[in-house]
N, C-alpha and C positions, 0 to 999 in steps of 0.2 A: 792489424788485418787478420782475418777470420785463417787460420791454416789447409781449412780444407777446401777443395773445388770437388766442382761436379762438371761429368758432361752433358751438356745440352742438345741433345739430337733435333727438336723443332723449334725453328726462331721463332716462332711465332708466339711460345712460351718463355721468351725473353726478356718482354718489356721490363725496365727499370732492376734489371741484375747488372751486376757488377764484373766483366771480364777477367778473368784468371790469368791468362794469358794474349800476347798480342795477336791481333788479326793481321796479317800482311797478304795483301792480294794477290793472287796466283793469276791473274791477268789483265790485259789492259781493259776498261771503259775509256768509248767502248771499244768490243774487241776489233772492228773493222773502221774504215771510213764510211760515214752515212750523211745519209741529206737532210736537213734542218727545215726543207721546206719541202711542199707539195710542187713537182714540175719535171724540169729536162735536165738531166745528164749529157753535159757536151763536154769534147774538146775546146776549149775558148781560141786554139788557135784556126781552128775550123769558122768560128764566128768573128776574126780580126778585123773584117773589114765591111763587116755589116755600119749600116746606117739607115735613117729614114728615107732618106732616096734609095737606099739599095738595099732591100731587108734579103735574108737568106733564109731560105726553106732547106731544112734536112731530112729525111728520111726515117722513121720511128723503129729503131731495130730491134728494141724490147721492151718490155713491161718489167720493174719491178715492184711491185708490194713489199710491205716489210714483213722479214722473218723469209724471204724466199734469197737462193743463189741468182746470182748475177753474172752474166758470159761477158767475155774482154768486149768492150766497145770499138767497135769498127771504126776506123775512120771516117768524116765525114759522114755520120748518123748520130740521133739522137738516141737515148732513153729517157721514157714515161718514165718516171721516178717518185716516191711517195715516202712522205717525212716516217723516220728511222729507218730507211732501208739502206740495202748496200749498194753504196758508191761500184760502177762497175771501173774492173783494171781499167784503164788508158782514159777515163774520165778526168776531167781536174779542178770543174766547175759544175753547179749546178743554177738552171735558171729557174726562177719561181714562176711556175705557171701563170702568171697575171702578166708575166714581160712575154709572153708566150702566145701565137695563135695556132691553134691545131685546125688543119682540112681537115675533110674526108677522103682524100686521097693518102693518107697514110702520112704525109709531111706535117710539119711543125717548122712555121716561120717567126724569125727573130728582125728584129728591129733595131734591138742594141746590143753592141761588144761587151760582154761582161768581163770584169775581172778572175783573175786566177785564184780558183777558192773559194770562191763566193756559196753560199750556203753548205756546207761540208765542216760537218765537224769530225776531225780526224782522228784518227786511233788511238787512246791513252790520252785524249784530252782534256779527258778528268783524272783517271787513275792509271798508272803506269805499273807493270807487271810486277810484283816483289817490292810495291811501295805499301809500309806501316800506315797504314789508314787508321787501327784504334788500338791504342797501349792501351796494357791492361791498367785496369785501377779503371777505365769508361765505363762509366753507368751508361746500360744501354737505353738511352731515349729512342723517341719514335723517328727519328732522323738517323740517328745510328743502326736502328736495326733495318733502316731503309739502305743505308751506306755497305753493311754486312753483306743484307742478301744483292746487292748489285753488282757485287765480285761472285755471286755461286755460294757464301759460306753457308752452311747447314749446321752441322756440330761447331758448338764454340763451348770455349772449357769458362766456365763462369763459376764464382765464390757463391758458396751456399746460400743462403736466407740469413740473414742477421735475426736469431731466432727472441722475441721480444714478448714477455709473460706485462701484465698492465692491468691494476686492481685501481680499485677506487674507495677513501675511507669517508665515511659522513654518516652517521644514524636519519641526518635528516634528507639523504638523496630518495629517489625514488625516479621509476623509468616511465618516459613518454607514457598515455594510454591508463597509467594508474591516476587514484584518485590522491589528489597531495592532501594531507592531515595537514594542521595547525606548525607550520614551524617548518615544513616540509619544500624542497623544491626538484627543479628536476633534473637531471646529470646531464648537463648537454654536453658536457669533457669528455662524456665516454663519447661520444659521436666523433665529436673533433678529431681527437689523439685518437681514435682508431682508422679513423680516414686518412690523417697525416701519416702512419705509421703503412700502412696498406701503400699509400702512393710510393713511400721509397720502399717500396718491394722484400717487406720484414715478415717472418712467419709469424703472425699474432697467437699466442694465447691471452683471450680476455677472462681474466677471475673474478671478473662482477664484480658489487659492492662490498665492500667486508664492515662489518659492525664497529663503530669505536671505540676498542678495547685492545687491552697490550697484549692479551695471551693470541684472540684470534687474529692480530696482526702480525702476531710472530711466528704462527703458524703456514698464515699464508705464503710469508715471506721464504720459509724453509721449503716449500711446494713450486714457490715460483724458482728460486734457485738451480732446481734440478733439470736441466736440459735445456734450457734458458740460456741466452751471452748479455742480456739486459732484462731487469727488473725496474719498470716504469711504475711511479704510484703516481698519486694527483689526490691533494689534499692531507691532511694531516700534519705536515711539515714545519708546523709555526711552534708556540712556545706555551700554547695554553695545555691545559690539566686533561682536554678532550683530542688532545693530538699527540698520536701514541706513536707513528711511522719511526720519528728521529732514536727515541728508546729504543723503537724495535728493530733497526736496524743496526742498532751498536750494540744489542746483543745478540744480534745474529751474524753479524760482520763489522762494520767501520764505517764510521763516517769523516773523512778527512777535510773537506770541505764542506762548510753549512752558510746561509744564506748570502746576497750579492746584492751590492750598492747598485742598484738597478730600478726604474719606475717602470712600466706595472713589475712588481717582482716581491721582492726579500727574501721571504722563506724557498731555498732552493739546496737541495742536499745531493750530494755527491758519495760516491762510495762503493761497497761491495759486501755483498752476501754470501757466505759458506754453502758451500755445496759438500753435504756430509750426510748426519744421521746414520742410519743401519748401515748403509753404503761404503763411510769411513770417508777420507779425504778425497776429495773430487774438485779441490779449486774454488775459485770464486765468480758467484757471477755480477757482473758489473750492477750498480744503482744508480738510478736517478730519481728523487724524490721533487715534483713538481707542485707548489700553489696550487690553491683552490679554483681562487674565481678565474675565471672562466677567459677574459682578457691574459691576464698572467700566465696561465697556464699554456695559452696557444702563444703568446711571446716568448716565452722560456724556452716551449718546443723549437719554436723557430731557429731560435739565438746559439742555441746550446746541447738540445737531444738531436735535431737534425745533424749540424755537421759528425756528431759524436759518433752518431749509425753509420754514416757515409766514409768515416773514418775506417769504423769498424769493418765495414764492406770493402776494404781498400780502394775509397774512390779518391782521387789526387786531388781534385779541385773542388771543393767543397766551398769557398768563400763567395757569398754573395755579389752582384754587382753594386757597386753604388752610385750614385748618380748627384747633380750636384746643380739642386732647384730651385728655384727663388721662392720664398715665402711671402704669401698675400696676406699674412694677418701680424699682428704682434701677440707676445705671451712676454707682459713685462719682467715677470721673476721665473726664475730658473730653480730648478731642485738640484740639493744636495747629491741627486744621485743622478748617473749617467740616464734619461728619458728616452725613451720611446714613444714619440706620439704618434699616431693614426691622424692620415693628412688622406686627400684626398686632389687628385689631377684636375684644375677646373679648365674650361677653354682656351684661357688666355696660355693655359703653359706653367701655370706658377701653381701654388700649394694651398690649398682652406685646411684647416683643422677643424675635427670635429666637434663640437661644441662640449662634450664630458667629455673628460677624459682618463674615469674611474677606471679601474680593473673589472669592476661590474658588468659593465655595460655591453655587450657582445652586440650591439648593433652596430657599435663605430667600427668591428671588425669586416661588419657587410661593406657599410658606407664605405669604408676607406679605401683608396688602392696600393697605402703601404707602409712605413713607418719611419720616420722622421728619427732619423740619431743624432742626439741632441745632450754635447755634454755637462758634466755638473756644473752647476750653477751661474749656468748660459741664458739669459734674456734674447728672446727673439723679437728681432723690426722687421718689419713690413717692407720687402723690397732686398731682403737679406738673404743669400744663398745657403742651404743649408743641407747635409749630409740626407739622402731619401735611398730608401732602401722599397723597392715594388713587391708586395704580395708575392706576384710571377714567378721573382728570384727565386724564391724559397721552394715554389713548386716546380721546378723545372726537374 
């Protein structure tokens, strides 16, 4: 986990940070008893002995709206009463204005005996005073910072930004709106892993493309290092003469782990960068060298730079849900390596697979709604339940 926190004085600059410390409520939701419905505030033993032959008329002795004080209820009198407002003292029941007929004499007649408690939801019947609602290590989603601010909290102590540098190597990328030369395509990774990266709440530097060469890959790498806790590339990583990343990271730091028995995947590097130069020792900043194409690369993310950051963010629960879905197609042979297919939810409940299922292909990423873990050298039937991992998971 990152050592440093920060305090956050507006929640509303909270989204998708990481809680430093726990939140515990300083009072009940909600704080009073309130009415769940639009109606009348009675005593129900005032109304015991109401029926259709013998309805009973009370007396309207106040109005409340919500957000307004409420006076001790009288006996033998109603209150007007309106969904979230306060329950008034010596109330014990609320009736929903449709069991309800109001004169214009000021009374409100009943027809039926309600029960004790009937629309009233009572004080601390979500949250009670001094109860742990979020340990730290909670990424704050949009449901927790709803849960935050519904105790009052305003400053909350939250872990910094997992600060995250992200270069891209290939002579032959080129950016949307350019014209592509003979050989040439276009960087949709940088789109991807910059968007994935922004959703878990990372302070991006993007270094653009860097040329395919050992010096300026080594250079960038000694650039990204510095002020950096992760060093993201994308491409380069494999084994040919034009992929310089793997050298230039084992002369600028370590590679201790390098590719993984995994479809789409292989080439995947692991490691750490020096943080030095004029400066002198300043530690290492973490590596992760990701695949090219474009499938692979947002799998990888998924699998492996996700939980990594959420790690580094000290968030606790990082593991995906998985679900466990019947398969509507067959794939008679199975790969050597652990697959990831892209499936897709059809009506019935069960699973289509995309029809490619290249690293290429970044449309099966639209189509699909998830990924299929599928271990090595597993033949899938038709009608076979099989490990499904949703898109969702991953961006929650």
């Amino acid at each position: 986990m990152l050592a440093t926190a920060e305090a956050l004085g507006l929640l509303l600059d909270a989204a998708n940070r990481v809680l430093a410390a726990d939140v515990v409520s300083p009072l009940d939701v909600p704080p009073m008893h309130t009415s769940s419905m639009d109606g009348y505030a009675v005593r129900a033993a005032d109304l015991a002995q109401v029926s259709d032959a013998a309805p009973v008329a009370l007396p309207v002795s106040q109005r409340i709206p919500a957000g307004h004080a409420a006076e001790p209820l009288a006996q033998g009198t109603a209150a007007r009463i309106f969904t979230g407002a306060t329950v008034p003292p010596g109330a014990d029941t609320v009736v929903m204005q449709e069991m309800a007929s109001a004169s214009d004499d000021g009374c409100v007649s009943f027809a039926q005996a309600p029960g004790v408690g009937e629309w009233i939801t009572k004080q601390g019947a979500d949250i009670e005073r001094d109860l742990l609602i979020l340990p730290a290590g909670t990424r704050l989603t949009t449901q927790a910072l709803g849960l935050a601010a519904s105790v009052g909290c305003a400053p909350l102590e939250v872990v910094r930004r997992v600060r995250v540098a992200i270069f891209f190597t290939g002579d032959e990328l080129r950016m949307p709106g350019e014209p592509l030369t003979p050989g040439a395509i276009y960087n949709s990774n940088r789109f991807t892993l910059r968007a994935l990266l922004e959703k878990l709440g990372c302070d991006v530097s993007d270094l653009g493309i860097v040329p395919d060469r050992l010096d300026t890959t080594r250079e960038t790498l000694r650039r990204a290092a510095l002020g950096h806790d992760l060093i993201l590339t994308c491409g380069g990583v494999s084994v040919g003469e034009e992929d310089h990343v793997k050298p230039a990271v084992e002369a600028e730091g370590r590679i201790p782990m390098w590719q993984i028995a995994m479809k789409p995947c292989t080439p995947l590097a692991f490691g750490a960068a020096r943080r030095g130069g004029e400066l002198g020792d300043l530690g290492e900043a973490f590596f992760i060298g990701l695949p090219g194409n474009p499938v692979s690369s947002f799998c990888t993310f998924l699998l492996f730079v996700r939980p990594f950051l959420l790690r580094l963010a000290g968030v606790e629960q990082v593991t995906p849900r998985v679900y466990s879905m019947r398969a509507d197609f067959t794939q008679k042979k199975g790969d050597c390596r652990n697959e990831f297919l892209r499936a897709r939810v059809n009506e019935s409940g069960g699973l289509d697979l995309f029809r490619n299922q290249s690293s290429a292909v970044l449309t099966s990423t639209v189509w699909g709604d998830g990924l299929i873990d599928n271990p090595p050298n597993h033949a899938i039937s038709a009608g076979e339940m099989v490990r499904f991992i949703p898109f969702s998971e991953w961006m929650r």
